[in-house]
C-alpha positions as CSV (number, residue, x, y, z in Angstrom):
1,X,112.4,127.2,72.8
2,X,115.6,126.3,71.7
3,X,117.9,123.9,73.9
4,X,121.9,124.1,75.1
5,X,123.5,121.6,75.8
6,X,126.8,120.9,77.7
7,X,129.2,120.4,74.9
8,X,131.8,117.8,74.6
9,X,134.4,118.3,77.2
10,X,136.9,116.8,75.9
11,X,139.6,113.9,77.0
12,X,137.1,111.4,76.7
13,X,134.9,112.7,79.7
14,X,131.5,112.1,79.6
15,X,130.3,114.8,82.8
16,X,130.2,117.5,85.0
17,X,129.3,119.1,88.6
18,X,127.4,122.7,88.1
19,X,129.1,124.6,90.6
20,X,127.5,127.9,90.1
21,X,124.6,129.4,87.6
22,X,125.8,133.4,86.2
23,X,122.7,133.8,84.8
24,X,118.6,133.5,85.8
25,X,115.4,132.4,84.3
26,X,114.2,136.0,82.2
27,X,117.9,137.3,82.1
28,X,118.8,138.4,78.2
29,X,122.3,137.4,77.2
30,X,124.9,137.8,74.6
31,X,127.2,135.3,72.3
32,X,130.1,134.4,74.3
33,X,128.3,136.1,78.0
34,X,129.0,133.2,80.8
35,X,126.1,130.9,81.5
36,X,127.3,128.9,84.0
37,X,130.5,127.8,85.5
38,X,131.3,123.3,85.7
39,X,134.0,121.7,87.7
40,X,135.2,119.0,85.8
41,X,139.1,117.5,84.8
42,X,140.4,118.3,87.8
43,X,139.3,122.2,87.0
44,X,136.4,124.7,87.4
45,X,135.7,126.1,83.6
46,X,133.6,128.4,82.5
47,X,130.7,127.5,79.6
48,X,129.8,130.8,77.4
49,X,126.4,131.3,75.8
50,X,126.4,129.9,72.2
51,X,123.9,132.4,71.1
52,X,122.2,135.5,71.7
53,X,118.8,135.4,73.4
54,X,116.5,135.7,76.6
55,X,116.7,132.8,78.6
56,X,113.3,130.9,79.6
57,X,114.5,128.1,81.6
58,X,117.5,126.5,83.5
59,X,117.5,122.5,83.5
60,X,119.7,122.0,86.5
61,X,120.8,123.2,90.0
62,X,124.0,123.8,91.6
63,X,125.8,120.8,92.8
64,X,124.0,118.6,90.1
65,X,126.0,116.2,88.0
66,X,125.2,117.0,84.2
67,X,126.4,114.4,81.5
68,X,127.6,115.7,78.1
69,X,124.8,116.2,75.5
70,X,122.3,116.7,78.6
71,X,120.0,119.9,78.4
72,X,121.2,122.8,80.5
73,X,119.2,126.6,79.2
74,X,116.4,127.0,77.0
75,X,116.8,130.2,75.2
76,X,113.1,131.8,74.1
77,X,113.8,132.6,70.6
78,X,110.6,134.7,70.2
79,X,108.8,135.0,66.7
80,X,111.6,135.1,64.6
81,X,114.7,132.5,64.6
82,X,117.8,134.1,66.5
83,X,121.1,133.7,64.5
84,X,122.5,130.1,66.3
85,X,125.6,130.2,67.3
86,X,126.7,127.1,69.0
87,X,125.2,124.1,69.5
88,X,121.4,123.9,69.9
89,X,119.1,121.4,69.4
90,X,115.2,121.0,69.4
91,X,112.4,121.1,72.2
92,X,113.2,118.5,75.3
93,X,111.2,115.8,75.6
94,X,109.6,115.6,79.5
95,X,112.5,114.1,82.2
96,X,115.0,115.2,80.1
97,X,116.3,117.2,82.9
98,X,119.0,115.7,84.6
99,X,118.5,115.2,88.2
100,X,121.0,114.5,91.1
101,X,122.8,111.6,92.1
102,X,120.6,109.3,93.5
103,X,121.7,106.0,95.7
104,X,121.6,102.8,93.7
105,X,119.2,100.7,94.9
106,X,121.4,97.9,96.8
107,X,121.0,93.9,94.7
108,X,121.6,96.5,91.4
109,X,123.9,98.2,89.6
110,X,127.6,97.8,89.0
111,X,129.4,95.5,91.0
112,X,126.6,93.5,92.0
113,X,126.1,91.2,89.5
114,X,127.8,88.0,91.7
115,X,126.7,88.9,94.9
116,X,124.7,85.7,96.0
117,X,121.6,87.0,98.9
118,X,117.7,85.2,98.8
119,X,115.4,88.0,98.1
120,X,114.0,88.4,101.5
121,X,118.1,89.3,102.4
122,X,118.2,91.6,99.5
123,X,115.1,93.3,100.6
124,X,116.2,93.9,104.7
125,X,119.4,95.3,102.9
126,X,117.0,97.8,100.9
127,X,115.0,98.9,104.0
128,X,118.3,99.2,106.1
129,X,119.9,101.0,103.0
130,X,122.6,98.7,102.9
131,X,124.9,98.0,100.0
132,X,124.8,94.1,99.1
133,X,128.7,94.6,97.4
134,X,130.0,96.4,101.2
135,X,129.1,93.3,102.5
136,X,130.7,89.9,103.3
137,X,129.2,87.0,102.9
138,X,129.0,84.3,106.0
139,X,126.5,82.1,104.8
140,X,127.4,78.7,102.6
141,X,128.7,79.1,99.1
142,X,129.0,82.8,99.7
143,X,125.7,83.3,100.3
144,X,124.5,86.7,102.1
145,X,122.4,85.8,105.0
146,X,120.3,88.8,107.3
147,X,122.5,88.2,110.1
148,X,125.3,89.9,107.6
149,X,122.8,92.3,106.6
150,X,122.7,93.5,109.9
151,X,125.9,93.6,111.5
152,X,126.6,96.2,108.1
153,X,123.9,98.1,108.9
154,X,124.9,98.0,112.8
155,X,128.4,99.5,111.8
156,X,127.2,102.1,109.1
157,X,124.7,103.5,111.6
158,X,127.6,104.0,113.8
159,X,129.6,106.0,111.0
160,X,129.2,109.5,109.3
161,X,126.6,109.6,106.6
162,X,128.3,108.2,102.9
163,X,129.9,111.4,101.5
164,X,129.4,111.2,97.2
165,X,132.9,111.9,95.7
166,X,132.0,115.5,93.6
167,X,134.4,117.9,91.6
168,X,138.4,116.9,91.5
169,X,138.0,113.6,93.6
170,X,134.9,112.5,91.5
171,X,137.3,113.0,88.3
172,X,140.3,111.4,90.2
173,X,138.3,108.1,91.0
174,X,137.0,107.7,87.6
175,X,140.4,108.5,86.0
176,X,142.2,105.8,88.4
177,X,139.7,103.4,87.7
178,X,140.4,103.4,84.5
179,X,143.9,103.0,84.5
180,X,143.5,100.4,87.0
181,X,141.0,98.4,84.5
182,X,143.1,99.2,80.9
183,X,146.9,99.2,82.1
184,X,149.2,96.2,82.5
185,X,151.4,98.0,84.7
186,X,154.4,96.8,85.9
187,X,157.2,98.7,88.1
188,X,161.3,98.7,89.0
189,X,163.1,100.4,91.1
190,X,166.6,101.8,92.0
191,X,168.8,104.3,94.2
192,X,170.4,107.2,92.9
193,X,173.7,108.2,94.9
194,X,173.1,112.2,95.0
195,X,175.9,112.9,97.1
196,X,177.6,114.9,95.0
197,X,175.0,117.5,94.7
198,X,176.0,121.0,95.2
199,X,174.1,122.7,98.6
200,X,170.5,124.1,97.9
201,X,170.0,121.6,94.6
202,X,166.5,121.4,93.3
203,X,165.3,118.4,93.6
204,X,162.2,118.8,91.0
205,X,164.2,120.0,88.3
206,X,167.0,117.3,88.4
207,X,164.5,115.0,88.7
208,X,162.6,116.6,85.6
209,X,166.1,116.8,83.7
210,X,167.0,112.4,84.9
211,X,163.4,112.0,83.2
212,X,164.4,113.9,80.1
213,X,167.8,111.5,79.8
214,X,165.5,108.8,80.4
215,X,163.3,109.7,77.2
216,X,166.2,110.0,75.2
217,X,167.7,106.8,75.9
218,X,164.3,104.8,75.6
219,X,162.1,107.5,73.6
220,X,159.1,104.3,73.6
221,X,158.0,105.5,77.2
222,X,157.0,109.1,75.8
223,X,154.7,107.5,73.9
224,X,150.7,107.4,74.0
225,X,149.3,103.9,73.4
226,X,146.0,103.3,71.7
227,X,144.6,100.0,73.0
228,X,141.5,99.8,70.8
229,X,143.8,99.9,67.5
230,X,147.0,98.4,69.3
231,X,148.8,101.5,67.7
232,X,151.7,102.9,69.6
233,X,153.2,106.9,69.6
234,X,156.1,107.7,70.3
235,X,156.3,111.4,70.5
236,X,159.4,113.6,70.3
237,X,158.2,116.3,72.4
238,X,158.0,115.8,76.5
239,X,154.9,117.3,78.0
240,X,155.7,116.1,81.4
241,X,152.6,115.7,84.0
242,X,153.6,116.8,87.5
243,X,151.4,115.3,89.8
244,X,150.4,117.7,92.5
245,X,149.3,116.6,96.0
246,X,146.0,119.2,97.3
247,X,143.5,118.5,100.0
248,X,140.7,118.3,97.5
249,X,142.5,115.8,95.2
250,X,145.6,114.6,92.9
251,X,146.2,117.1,90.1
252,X,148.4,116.7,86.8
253,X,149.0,120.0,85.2
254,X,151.3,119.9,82.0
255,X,154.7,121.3,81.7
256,X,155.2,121.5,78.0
257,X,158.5,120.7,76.1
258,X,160.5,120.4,78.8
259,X,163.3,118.6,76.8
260,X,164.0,121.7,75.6
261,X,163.9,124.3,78.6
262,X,166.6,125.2,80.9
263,X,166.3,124.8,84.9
264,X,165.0,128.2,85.9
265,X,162.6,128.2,83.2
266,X,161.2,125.0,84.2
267,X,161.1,126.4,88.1
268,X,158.8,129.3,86.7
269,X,156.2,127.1,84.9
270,X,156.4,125.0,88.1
271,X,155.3,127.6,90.2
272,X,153.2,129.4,87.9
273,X,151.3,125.8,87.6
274,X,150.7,125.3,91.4
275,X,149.7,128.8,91.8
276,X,147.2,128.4,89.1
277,X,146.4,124.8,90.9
278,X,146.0,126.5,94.2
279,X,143.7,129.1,93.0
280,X,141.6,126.1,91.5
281,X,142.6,128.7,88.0
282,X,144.3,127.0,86.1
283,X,143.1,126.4,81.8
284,X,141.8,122.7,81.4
285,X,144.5,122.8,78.2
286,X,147.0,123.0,80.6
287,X,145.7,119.7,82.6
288,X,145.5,117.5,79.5
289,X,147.7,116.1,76.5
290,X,150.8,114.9,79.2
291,X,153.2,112.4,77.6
292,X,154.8,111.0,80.5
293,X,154.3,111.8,84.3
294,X,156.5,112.5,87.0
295,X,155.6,111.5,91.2
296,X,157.4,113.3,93.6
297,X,156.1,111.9,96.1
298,X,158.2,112.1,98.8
299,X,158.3,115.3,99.2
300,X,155.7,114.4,101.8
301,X,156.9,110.6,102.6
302,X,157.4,106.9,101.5
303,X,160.5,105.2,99.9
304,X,159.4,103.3,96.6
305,X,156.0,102.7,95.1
306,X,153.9,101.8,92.6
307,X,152.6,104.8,90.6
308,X,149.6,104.5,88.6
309,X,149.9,105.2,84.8
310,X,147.3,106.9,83.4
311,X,146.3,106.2,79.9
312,X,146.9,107.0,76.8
313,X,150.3,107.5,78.6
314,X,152.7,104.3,79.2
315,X,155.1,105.6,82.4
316,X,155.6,107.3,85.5
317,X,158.3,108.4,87.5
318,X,158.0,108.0,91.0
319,X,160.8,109.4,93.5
320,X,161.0,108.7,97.2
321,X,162.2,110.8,99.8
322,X,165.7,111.4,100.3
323,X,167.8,109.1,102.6
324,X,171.0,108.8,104.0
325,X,172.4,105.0,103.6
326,X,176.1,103.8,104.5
327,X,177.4,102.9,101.0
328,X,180.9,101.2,100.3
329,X,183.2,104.1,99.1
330,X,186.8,103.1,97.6
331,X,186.4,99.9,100.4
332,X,185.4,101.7,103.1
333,X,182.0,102.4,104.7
334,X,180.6,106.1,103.6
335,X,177.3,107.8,104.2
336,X,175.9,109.5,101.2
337,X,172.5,110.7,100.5
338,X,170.2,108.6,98.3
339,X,166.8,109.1,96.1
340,X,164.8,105.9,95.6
341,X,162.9,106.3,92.0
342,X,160.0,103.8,91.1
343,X,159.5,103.9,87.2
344,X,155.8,102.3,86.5
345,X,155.0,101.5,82.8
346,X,152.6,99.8,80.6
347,X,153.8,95.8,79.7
348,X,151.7,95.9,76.9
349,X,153.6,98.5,75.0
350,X,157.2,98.8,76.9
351,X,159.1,95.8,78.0
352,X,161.1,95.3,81.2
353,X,164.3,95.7,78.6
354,X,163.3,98.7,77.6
355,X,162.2,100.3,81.1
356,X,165.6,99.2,82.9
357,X,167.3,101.1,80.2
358,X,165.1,104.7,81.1
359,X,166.0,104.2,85.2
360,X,169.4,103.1,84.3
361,X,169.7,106.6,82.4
362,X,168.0,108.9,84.6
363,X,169.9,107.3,87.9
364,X,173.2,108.1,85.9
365,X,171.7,111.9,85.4
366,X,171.0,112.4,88.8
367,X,174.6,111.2,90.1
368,X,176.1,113.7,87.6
369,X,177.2,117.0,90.5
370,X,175.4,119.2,88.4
């Protein structure tokens, strides 16, 4: 028998849901047939058959999460050698197969390393499937006592079961804690005076074309920043991330070379991206490789914030929703409408000079009638 295994996925992710199997135990397939569809980077891709052959076994179910380089068919390659055509490696060794999530056992595991509970505490909080780092410690010097054991327990029986984060929000923690554990992120904010606008305006694509003037003044925040070497690149073309707000998570697809497009065009790849986002269709190419990213978040609400940058980029534009604020107008009072834009970046490769020189260009952009 000869082994497939999911490939390298790319963007430095290391796994997978199965969301659906296209083929069965006994089935004969093709180079290039589907095996087996994975929803992963924010997007459900498809995994072709590397070779030709009859396949003899399947190594995991639906709904299990499958890390690269784990075992997925076994392809019964008969008497003679079929031609390989992808990656395949030799017999598994038993419990190779990679089996569901399971609950860590509480006292282990990440995060628990200075949680402080006797081990007569540690095992109550196993029987009462309790996590030792959900809970807050009462006792002296920190210590986790039973009575703390129980009131979590108390609370958590009183509460839905734990839901496991799977598929897009699965990708979306792991990508946010990483930004949250590499960046040195630092943020400033602003108003831009949009009165002038003409009537019907879009908002995305001025904001898009402010970011664009922003580059160009400062081109160090389209840049990708590699901390293990402490290399920075600054890269002439703008691949602009739009994050986009869905019940089942944040998505970034990638609006290339924007620098160089005019407004409708950029209006039809915006659509065409959330349509493909919608349908949960969209390439993984076209959800990777962004250079800078742009929030609009309030679209939906809030005034400034504190976007997260997400390496290897170094900024993110954040805009609020539009106000109305009584401004001083040739010295007398005026009401004019007003964007609030948060601009988040990396302090260890763009400085605060650098940073107030991007907002101060994009605010002057979006003050510009048209």
């Amino acid at each position: 028998m000869k082994i497939f295994e999911l490939p390298d996925l790319g963007e430095g992710l290391q796994e997978a849901e199965l969301v659906a199997w296209r083929v069965q135990p006994g089935q004969t397939v093709g180079v290039d047939e589907p095996l087996l569809e994975v929803e992963t980077a924010k997007a459900v891709v498809e995994i072709p058959s590397p070779r030709a052959g009859r396949i003899e076994k399947l190594f995991a179910q639906k709904g299990d999460i499958v890390r690269v380089g784990a075992p997925l068919v076994g392809f019964d390659v008969g008497a003679e050698e079929l031609a390989d055509a992808g990656s395949v490696v030799g017999a598994v060794e038993t419990g190779a197969r990679v089996m569901r999530d399971a609950p860590v056992a509480p006292g282990h595991g990440h995060g628990h390393g200075g949680v402080r509970a006797a081990p007569a505490v540690r095992a109550l909080a196993h029987k009462l499937n309790v996590d030792l780092a959900m809970v807050t410690p009462t006792g002296p010097d920190d210590v986790i006592t039973a009575t703390d054991i129980q009131r979590v327990a108390r609370i958590l029986s009183e509460t839905a079961p734990a839901e496991p984060l799977r598929g897009f929000r699965r990708a979306m923690a792991q990508s946010m804690a990483l930004a949250q554990a590499e960046v040195a992120a630092a943020t400033i904010v602003d108003d831009a005076d949009i009165h002038a606008w003409a009537q019907g305006a879009d908002t995305t694509i001025r904001l898009i074309r402010a970011l664009v003037a922003g580059c160009r003044a400062e081109p160090g925040l389209n840049a990708w920043y590699e901390s293990g070497s402490l290399a920075r690149r600054v890269l002439e073309k703008i691949d602009l991330g739009v994050a986009v707000d869905l019940p089942d998570g944040l998505f970034v697809p990638v609006l290339r070379n924007v620098g160089a497009r005019d407004g409708a065009d950029l209006r039809a790849g915006l659509d065409r991206l959330r349509a493909d986002v919608v349908a949960r269709k969209i390439p993984p190419e076209e959800l990777r490789g962004a250079t800078i990213t742009l929030s609009n978040f309030g679209m939906i609400a809030g005034r400034y914030a504190a976007p997260i940058v997400l390496p290897p980029t170094v900024a993110i534009l954040g805009a609020g929703r539009i106000r109305e604020h009584v401004v001083p107008v040739a010295g007398a009072p005026a009401v004019h409408r007003m964007i609030p834009l948060s601009l988040t970046f990396d302090h260890r490769v763009v400085s605060g000079g650098e940073a107030g020189r991007f907002l101060a260009a994009a605010v002057a952009d979006l003050e510009k009638p048209d």
